[in-house]
N, C-alpha and C positions, 0 to 999 in steps of 0.2 A: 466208857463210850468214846471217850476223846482217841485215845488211841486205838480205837478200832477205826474212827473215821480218819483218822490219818495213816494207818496202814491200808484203806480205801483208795484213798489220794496216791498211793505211792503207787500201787498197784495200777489206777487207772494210768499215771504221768509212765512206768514201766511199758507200760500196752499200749496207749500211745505211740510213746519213741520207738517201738517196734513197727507200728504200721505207718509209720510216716519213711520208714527205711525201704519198706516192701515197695517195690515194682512186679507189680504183672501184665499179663497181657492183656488190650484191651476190652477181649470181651467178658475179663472177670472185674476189670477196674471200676467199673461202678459198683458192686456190690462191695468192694473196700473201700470205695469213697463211704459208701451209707455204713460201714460200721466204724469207719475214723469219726464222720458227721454225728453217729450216736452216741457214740461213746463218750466225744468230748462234748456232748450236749450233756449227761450224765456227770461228769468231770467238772462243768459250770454247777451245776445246781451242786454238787458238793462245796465244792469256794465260797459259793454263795448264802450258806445257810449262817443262822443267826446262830446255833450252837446250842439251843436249847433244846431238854432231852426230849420233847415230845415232835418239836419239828424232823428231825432229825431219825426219829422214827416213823413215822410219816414218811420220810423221802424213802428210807430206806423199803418200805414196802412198796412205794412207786418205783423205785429202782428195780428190783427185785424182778418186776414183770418186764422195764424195758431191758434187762441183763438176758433174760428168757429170751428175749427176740432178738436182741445184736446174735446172742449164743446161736442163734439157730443158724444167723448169716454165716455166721464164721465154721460151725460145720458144714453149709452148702461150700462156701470160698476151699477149705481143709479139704473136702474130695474131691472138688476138681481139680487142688492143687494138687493134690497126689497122682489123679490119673495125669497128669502130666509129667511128673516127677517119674512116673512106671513108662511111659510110653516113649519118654527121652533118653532113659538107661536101657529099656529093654531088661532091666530086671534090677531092681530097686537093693535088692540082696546082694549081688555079685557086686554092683558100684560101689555101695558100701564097705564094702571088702579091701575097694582100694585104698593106695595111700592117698593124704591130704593134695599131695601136689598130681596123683593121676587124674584125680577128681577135677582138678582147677584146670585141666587139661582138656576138660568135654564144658566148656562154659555155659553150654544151654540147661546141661545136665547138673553143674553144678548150683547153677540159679535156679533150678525148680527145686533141689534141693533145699536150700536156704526157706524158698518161700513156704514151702509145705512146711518145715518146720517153725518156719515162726507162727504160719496158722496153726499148728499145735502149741504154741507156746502162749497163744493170745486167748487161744480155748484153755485152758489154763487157768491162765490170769484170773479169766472172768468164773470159772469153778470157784478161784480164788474168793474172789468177791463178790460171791454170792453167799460162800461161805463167812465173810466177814460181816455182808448186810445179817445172814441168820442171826449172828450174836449181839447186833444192833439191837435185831427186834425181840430176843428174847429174853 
């Protein structure tokens, strides 16, 4: 159990440093303030536990449900990121197609890129650990 709650920790401090890098525009920045704001609320109550095997399960089944509802921010944040990431390229397909430095060439196009993928990578993450609270609790 110990090392499932420390591959927990790696996981949340991973997802973190992720959305702490992301910029978006502002009318999606509050719903990634509220899943940085959750998440590291999540990330406290893990630091903070006594370490015993019943608390610990406990949290992980409260986590569980607040993981259920960052997750669901982060696929609303994930498709808007993308209709923008589509609507900057004109076709999501063919930019991908270019090389690293054509890409770096369309900056609005390259930063929606980025940001769409790290919301794929922080939906992820949290797959991740949900997947790690399971074995907590089982």
């Amino acid at each position: 159990m110990e090392n499932s709650s420390k591959r927990l920790q790696i996981l949340m401090g991973d997802t973190l440093q992720i959305l702490d890098h992301m910029k978006v525009d502002a009318d999606k920045d509050t719903m990634l303030q509220q899943v940085k704001n959750d998440l590291q609320e999540q990330n406290n109550r893990m630091e903070n536990l006594t370490q015993s095997d019943e608390e610990i399960i406990n949290t992980a089944i409260s986590m569980t449900q607040s993981l259920d509802r960052i997750n669901n921010l982060v696929q609303q944040l994930e498709a808007s990121l993308m209709e923008d990431y589509q609507a900057s390229t004109g076709g999501i397909d063919e930019y991908q197609h270019m090389s690293i430095d054509e890409q770096r060439e369309q900056p609005e196009s390259y930063h929606d890129k980025i940001d769409y993928l790290s919301a794929v990578k922080i939906r992820e993450n949290i797959n991740r650990m949900n997947e790690v609270l399971l074995s907590i609790r089982s």
